[in-house]
Each structure stands twice: as C-alpha cells, then as structure tokens.
Residue, then its C-alpha position, 0 to 999 in steps of 0.5 A: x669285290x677285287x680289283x680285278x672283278x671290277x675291271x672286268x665288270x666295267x669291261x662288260x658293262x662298256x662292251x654292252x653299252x657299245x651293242x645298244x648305243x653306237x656313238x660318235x667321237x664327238x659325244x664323249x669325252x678324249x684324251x691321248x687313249x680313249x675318244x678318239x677313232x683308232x685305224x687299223x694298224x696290220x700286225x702278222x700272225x703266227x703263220x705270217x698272215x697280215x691282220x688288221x687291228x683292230x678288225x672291226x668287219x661285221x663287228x658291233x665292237x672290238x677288244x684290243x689286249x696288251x698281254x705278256x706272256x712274261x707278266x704273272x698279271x697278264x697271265x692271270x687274266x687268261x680264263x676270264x679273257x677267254x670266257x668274256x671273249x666267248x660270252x661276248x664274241x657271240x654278240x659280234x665283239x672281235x678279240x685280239x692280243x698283242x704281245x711284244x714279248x721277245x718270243x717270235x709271233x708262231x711263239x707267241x700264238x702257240x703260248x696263247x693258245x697254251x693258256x687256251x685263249x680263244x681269239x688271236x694273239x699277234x706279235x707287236x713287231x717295233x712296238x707298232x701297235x703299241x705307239x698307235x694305241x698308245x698302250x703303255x701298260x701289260x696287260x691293258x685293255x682297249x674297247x672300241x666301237x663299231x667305227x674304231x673310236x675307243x670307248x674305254x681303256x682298262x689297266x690292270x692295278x693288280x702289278x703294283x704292290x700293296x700300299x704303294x703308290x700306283x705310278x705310271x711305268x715308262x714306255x718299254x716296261x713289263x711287269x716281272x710280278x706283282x710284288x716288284x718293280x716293272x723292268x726294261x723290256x728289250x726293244 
C-alpha cells in the first residue's frame, strides 16, 4: 500500500470518525496544528465573494487542503480529492483549497475546476490562511470537527525523494517536483 493510499485512508477513516463521535478540544491530544479549535478566517473567490474558512454551517465536518497548482504532488492528488470530496460531501463534509500560488484568485478557481476538483479553491492573499492554520507544507491537509477543533493534519510524503531523510520545509517553500528539492515561494 503507498504512501499515498494510507494517507487517504487515515483521511477517511478520521473523516468518519467525526460523523459518529463529535468531540471536544479537551479530549484529545494538542500541538501547534491539531486539537485546537480553528475560527474562520474569510478568504475571497474568484468572483470576489468573501467566504469562511473553514464553513462549517450545517456541516458534521470540514476538509481544508493547501494544494499548488505549481507542485506535480499536489496535483496528483486531484481525482482522489475530488472522489473523497463526492463520497464524503454527501455526508455533510464541506471541502476547500487554498492555494497561495502566484496566479490571481479568478486563476486559481478556473485551474481548480481544470483539474475537475468539486469544492472551492481560494486564493491565500499574504499567506492568511496559512499562518492561521499553521499550514507549512503543499499539499497539507486539515480535518475539523463540527465545532472547527482540528482532529487530524495530513502531509503528503510523496515530495521528498527516495532514500531521503524527510525534513521539514521552511515557511514559504513549495514543492517543484518530487524528485528535488522544495524552493522559495514569492511572498
């Protein structure tokens, strides 16, 4: 089973969870991402609309994805993206991506909807969303609960090379491909 596969795989299986067993911040385990309860920080779409993330009205859950549009690995993950978000909309998860990519947000909602991704992908003016969910890797993805507490962030480990040592990437990096390093994002 890939990397990959099990990523997707816990995603589910936490996505899951959520739907039977809504629980509070105090009953699980924190650090800087996960176990603590996220408030909505407003992002524009491509039309200029303001939208809340993550929008957790009349939703059992929600998945927040930092995907480049530039990262061959973030785009990979496109059609099983958009199948869990099909599979998994129905049962009252909301979806979105957030993409700091150097493309304006109207860009950035045309390429998601050219890779046939179901759900929003907004444009992450300054890095907004990222410094408020403490996002520090493309494409990274953040699980929360009914009352926005994050139950779960998953990293992809497909964007470091075989045999390498996994390394955490500095703040403002993005993934060229997988077989090389990571280099400065404009900011």
């Amino acid at each position: 089973m890939t990397n990959r596969t099990v990523t997707l795989l816990l995603g589910a299986l936490s996505v899951s969870l959520f739907l039977t067993q809504p629980l509070s911040a105090e009953e699980g385990p924190q650090n800087a991402k996960y176990g603590r309860k996220i408030d909505a920080v407003t992002l524009k779409d491509g039309s200029g609309k303001a939208v809340p993330v993550p929008d957790l009205k009349d939703k059992k859950a929600a998945v927040v994805l930092f995907l480049s549009f530039e990262c061959p690995v973030s785009n990979s993950y496109a059609a099983e993206l958009a199948q869990l978000a099909k599979d998994y909309g129905e049962r009252g998860v909301s979806f979105v991506g957030i993409c700091n990519d150097d493309s304006s947000a109207a860009q950035i909602a045309k390429q998601g909807q050219d890779f046939k991704i179901p759900f929003p992908v907004l444009k992450d003016e300054r890095h907004a969303a990222a410094d408020h969910f403490k996002a520090e890797l493309t494409p990274e993805a953040f699980v929360l609960d009914s009352h926005g507490i994050a139950r779960t962030v998953a990293e992809s480990t497909t964007a470091t090379p075989l045999g390498s040592k996994r390394t955490p990437r500095p703040r403002g990096t993005t993934c060229v491909s997988p077989s090389t390093s990571c280099s400065p994002a404009n900011r």
